[in-house]
RODO-2510 file (C-alpha; in nm, 4 decimals, decimal comma):
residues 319
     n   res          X          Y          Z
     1     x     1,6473     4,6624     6,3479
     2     x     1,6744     4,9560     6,5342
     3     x     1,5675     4,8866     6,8517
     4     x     1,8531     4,5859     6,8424
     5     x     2,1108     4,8551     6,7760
     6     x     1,9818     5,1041     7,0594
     7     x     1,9981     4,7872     7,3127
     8     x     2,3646     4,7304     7,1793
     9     x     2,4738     5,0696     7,1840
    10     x     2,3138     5,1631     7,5090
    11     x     2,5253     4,8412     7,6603
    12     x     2,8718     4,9753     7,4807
    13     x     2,8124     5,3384     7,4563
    14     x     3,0428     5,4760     7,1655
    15     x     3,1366     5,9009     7,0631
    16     x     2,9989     5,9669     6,7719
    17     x     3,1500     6,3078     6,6516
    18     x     2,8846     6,5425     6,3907
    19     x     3,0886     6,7651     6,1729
    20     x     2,7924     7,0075     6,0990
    21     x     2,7213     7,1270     6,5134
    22     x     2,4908     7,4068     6,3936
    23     x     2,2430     7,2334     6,1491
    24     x     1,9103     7,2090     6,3359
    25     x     1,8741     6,8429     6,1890
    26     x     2,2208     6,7308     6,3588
    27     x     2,1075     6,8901     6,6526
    28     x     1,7408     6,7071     6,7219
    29     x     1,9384     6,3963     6,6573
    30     x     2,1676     6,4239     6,8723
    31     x     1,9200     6,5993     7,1722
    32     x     1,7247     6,2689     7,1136
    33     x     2,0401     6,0601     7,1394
    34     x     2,2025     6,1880     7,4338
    35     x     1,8479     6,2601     7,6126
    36     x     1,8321     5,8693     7,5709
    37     x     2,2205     5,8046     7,6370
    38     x     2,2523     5,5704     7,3532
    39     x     2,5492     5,7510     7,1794
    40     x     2,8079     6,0036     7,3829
    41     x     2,8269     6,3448     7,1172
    42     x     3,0643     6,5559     6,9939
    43     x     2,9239     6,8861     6,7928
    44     x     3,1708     7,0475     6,5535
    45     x     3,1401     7,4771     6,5578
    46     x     3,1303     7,7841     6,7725
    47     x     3,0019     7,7292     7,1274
    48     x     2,7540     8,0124     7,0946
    49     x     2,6353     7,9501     6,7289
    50     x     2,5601     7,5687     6,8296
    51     x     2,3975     7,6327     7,1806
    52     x     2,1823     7,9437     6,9993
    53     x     2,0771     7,7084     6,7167
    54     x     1,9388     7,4462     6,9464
    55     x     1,7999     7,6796     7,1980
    56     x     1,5987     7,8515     6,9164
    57     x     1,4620     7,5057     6,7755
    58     x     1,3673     7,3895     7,1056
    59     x     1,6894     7,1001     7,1721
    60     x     1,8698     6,9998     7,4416
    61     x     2,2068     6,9770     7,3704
    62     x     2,3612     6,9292     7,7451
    63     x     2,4717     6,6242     7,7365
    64     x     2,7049     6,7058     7,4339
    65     x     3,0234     6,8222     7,3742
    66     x     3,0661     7,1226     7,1696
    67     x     3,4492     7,1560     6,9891
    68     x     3,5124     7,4619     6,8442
    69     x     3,8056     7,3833     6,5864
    70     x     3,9614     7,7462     6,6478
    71     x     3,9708     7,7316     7,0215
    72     x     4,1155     7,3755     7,0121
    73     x     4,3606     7,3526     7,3051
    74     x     4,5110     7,0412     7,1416
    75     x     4,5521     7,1812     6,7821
    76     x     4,9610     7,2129     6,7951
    77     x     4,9566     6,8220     6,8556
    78     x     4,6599     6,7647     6,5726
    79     x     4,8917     6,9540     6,3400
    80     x     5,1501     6,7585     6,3681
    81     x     5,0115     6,4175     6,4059
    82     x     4,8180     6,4801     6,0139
    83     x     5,1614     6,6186     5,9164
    84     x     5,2952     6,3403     5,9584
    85     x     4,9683     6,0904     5,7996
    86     x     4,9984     6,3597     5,5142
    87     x     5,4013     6,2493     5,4193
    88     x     5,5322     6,5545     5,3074
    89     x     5,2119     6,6146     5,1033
    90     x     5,1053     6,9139     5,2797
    91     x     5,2624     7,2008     5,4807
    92     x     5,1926     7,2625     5,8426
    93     x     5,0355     7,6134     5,7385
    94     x     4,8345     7,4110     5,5015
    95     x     4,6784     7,1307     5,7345
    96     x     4,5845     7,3822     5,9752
    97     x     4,4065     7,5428     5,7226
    98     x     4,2258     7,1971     5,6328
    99     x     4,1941     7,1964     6,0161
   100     x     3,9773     7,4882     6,0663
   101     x     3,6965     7,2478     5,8912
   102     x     3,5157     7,0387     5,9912
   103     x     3,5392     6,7592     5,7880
   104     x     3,9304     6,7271     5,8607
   105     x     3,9007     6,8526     6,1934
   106     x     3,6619     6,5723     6,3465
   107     x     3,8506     6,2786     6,0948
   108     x     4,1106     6,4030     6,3249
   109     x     3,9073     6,3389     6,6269
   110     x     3,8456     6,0021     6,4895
   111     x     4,2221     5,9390     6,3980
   112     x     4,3586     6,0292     6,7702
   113     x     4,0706     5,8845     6,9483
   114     x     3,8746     6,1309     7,1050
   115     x     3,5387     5,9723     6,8962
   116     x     3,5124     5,6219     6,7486
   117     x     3,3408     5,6946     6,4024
   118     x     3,1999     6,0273     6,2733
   119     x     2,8917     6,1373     6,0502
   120     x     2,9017     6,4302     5,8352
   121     x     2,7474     6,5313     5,4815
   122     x     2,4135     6,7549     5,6081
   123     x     2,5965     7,0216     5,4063
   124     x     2,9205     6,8476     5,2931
   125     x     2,9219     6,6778     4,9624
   126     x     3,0015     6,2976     4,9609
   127     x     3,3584     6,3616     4,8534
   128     x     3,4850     6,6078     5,1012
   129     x     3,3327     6,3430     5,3362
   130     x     3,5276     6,0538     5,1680
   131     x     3,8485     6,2346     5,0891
   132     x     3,9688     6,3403     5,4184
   133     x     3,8668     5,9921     5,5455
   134     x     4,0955     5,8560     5,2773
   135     x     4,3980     6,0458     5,3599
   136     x     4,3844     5,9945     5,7221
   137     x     4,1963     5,7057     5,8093
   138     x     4,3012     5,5548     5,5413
   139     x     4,1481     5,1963     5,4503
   140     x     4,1896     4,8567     5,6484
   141     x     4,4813     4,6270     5,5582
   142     x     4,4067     4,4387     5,2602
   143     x     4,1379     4,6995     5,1386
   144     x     4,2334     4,8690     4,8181
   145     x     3,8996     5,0574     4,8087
   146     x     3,6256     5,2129     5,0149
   147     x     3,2037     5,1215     4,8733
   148     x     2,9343     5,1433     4,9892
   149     x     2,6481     4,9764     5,0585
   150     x     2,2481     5,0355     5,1262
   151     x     2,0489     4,8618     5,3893
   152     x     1,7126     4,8012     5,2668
   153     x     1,4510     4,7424     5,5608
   154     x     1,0606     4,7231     5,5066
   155     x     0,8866     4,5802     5,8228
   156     x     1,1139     4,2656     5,9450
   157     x     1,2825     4,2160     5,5836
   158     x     1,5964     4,3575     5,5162
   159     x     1,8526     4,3288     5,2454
   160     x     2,2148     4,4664     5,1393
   161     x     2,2804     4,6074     4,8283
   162     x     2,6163     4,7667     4,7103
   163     x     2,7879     4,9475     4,5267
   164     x     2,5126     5,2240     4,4734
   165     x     2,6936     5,5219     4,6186
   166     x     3,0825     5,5691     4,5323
   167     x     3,2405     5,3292     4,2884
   168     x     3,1449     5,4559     3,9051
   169     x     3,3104     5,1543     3,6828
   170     x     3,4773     4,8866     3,9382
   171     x     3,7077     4,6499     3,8011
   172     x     3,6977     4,2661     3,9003
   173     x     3,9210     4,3196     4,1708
   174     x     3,7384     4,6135     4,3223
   175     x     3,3949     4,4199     4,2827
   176     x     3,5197     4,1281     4,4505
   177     x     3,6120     4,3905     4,6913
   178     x     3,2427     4,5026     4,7139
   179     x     3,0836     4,1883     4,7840
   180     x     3,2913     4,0694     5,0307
   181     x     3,2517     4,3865     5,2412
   182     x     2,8897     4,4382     5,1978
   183     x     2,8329     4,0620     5,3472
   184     x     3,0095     4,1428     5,6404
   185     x     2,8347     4,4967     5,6464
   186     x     2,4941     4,2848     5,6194
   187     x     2,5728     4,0440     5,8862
   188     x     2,6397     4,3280     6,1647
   189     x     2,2519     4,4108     6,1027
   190     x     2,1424     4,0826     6,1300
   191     x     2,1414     3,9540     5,7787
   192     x     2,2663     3,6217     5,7096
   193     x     2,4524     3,7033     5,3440
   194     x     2,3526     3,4994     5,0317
   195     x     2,5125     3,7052     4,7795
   196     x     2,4028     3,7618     4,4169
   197     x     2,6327     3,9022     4,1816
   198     x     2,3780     4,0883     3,9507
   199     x     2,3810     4,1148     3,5898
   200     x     2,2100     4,0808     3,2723
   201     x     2,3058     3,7224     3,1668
   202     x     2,2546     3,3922     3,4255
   203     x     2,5590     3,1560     3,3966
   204     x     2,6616     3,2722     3,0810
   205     x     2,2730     3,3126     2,9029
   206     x     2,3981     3,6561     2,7757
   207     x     2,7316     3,7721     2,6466
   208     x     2,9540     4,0704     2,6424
   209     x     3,2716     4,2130     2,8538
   210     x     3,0425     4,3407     3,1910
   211     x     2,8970     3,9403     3,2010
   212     x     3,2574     3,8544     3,1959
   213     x     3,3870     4,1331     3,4232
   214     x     3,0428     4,0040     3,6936
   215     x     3,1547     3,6120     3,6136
   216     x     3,5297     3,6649     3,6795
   217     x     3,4633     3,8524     3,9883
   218     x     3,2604     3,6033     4,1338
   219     x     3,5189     3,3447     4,0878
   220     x     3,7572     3,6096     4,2979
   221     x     3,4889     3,6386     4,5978
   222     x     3,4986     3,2747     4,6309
   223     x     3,8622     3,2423     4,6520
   224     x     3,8639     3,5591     4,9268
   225     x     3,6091     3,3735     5,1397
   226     x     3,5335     3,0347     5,0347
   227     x     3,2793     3,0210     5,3121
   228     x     3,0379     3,2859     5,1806
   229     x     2,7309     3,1555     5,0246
   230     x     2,7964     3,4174     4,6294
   231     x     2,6787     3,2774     4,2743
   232     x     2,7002     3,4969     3,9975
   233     x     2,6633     3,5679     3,7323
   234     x     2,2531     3,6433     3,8412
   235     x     1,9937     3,7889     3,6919
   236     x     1,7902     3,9693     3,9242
   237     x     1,4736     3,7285     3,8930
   238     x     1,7253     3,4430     3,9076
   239     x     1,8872     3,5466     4,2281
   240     x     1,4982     3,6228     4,3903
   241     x     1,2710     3,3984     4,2441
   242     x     1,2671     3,0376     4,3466
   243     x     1,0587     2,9518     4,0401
   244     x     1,2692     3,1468     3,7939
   245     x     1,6289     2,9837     3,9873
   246     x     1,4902     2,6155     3,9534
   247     x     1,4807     2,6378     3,6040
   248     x     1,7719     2,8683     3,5336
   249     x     1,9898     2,7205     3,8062
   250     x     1,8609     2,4893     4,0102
   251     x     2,1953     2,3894     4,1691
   252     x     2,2749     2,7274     4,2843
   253     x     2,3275     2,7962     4,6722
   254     x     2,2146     3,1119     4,6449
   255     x     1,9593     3,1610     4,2951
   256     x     1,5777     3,2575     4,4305
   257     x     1,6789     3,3641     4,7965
   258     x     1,9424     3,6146     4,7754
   259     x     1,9397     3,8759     5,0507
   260     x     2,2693     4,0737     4,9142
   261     x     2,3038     4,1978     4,5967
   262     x     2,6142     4,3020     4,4070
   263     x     2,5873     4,5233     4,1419
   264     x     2,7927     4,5789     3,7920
   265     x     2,8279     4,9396     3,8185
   266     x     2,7286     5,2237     3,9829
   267     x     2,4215     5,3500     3,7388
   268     x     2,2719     4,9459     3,8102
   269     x     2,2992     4,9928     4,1782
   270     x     2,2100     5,3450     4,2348
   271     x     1,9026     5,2630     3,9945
   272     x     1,8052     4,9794     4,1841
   273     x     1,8010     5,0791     4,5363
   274     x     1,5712     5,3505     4,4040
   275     x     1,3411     5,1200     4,2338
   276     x     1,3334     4,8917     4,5690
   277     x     1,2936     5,2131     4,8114
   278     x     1,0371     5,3680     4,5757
   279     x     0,8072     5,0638     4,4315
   280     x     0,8579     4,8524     4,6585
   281     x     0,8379     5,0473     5,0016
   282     x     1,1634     4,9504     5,1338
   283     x     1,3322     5,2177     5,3443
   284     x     1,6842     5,3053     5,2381
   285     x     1,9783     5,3195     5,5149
   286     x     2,3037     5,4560     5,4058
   287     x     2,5170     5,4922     5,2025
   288     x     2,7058     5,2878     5,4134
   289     x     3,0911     5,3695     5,3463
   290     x     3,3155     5,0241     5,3746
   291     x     3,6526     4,9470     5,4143
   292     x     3,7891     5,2265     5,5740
   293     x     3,9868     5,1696     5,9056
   294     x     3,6996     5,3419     6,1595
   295     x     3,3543     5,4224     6,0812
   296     x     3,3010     5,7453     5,8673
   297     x     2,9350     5,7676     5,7036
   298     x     2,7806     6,0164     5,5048
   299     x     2,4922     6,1869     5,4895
   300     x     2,1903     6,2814     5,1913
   301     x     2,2386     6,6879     5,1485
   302     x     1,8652     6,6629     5,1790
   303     x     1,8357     6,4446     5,5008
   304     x     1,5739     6,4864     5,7704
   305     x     1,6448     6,4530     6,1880
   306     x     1,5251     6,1356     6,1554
   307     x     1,7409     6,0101     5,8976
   308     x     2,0805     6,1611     6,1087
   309     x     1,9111     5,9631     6,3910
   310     x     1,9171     5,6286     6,1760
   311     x     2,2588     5,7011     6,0301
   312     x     2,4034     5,7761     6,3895
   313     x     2,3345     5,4458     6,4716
   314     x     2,4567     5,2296     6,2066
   315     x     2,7399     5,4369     6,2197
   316     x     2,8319     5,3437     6,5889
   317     x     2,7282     4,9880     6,5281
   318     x     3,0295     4,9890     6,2844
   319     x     3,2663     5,1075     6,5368
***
């Protein structure tokens, strides 16, 4: 999978901007990015800090730009274009504040831009990776919601699964929502979508409000895009298992070879891509944010280089 997306990105070369400049992970990443000239880089912090950091560990950073957020020659105009996004919500004093961050300073890069999708999160919680993105990238038009989704890849098999990472309790609206997004997130890394809407009851075998919630929704993705192969309600073996799907629901387009799965809620999801990436060897890509207007992704407080390689990437492949 990889390799496809360095071809691709090496042929379209896209800025990725790193909100964390002085984390030694960010930095190897990005030395082996630029050294390769996949991705142009932006680094977010102090000249000095960032080009001591990666001289200590050993990187070469020249190939990157480094944007201090207080020396910003273009600041006055940043200021007043998130002003403006902002609606009254915030004072100039208190965006330039927000400004001096990182996370709001590089969505800002992203907003005007100077870099077509950003990755932050080495030392930024989700949320103040999400929330700026929210208020100034804001989500695409007919999105109410931004999910997420995982790309699950173990040798030349990979899957989709969503919403593991942001959504707590989504409503039938919002799931529909979910699966719709994570198809077309699967089929930009080369997965043709057959889309299981999980749960614990197949075509009505069980009962209770989150079969109904996983049933209605289902009924919603096919009227958003009728030409999406979905079924649901699914239980997992149903939606995997070509032996369990003949005899549950044999006249399913999707029951005993779905590749994307849609999960009720977030404690189902964020179980299950565990389960897959720790029992069953798969190697877990993402969170994956969706919806949102450019590509902002997040990254594991506990990532390695490698992983900030990966997510670099997919990120730019979104953009």
């Amino acid at each position: 999978m990889f390799t496809k997306l360095t071809e691709q990105l090496k042929a379209n070369p896209r800025t990725i901007v790193f909100t964390e400049g002085p984390d030694a992970r960010i930095l190897e990443a990005a030395s082996k990015l630029t050294a390769d000239d996949i991705l142009k880089v932006i680094l977010l912090g102090k000249e000095d800090e960032v080009k001591a950091a990666a001289k200590d560990a050993g990187f070469n950073i020249d190939k990157c730009q480094i944007i201090d957020p207080e020396t910003y020659g273009e600041m006055d105009a940043m200021v007043d274009e998130m002003v403006a996004l902002r609606k009254g919500k915030m004072t100039a004093d208190e965006v330039r504040a927000a400004l001096a961050k990182g996370n709001y300073f590089g969505t800002m890069l992203v907003k005007m831009g100077k870099a077509d999708c950003l990755l932050g999160g080495a030392t930024y919680s989700t949320a103040d990776t999400v929330r700026p993105a929210l208020q100034l990238i804001k989500t695409k038009p007919g999105n109410k919601i931004v999910s997420s989704c995982f790309i699950m890849v173990k040798g030349d098999k990979k899957l989709a699964m969503g919403d593991c990472a942001i959504n707590i309790a989504p409503n039938e609206d919002e799931l529909a929502e979910i699966a719709v997004e994570t198809a077309k997130t699967a089929k930009v890394f080369g997965i043709d979508p057959k889309v299981a809407m999980l749960s614990y009851s197949t075509y009505g075998s069980g009962k209770g409000d989150m079969v109904t919630l996983v049933a209605n929704a289902t009924k919603k993705v096919k009227e958003a895009a009728p030409d999406l192969a979905v079924d649901g309600e699914l239980q997992f073996d149903a939606a995997v298992a070509p032996e369990v799907a003949k005899v549950k629901c044999s006249d399913s387009p999707v029951a005993g070879q779905a590749n994307t799965f849609i999960f009720p809620d977030i404690n189902a999801g964020n179980i299950g891509y565990k389960i897959a990436a720790r029992l069953g060897d798969y190697e877990a890509i993402g969170p994956v944010l969706q919806g949102l207007n450019a590509p902002i992704n997040d990254l594991s407080r506990g990532c390695n280089a490698q992983e900030v390689y990966k997510m670099a990437l997919v990120t730019a492949a979104l953009s």
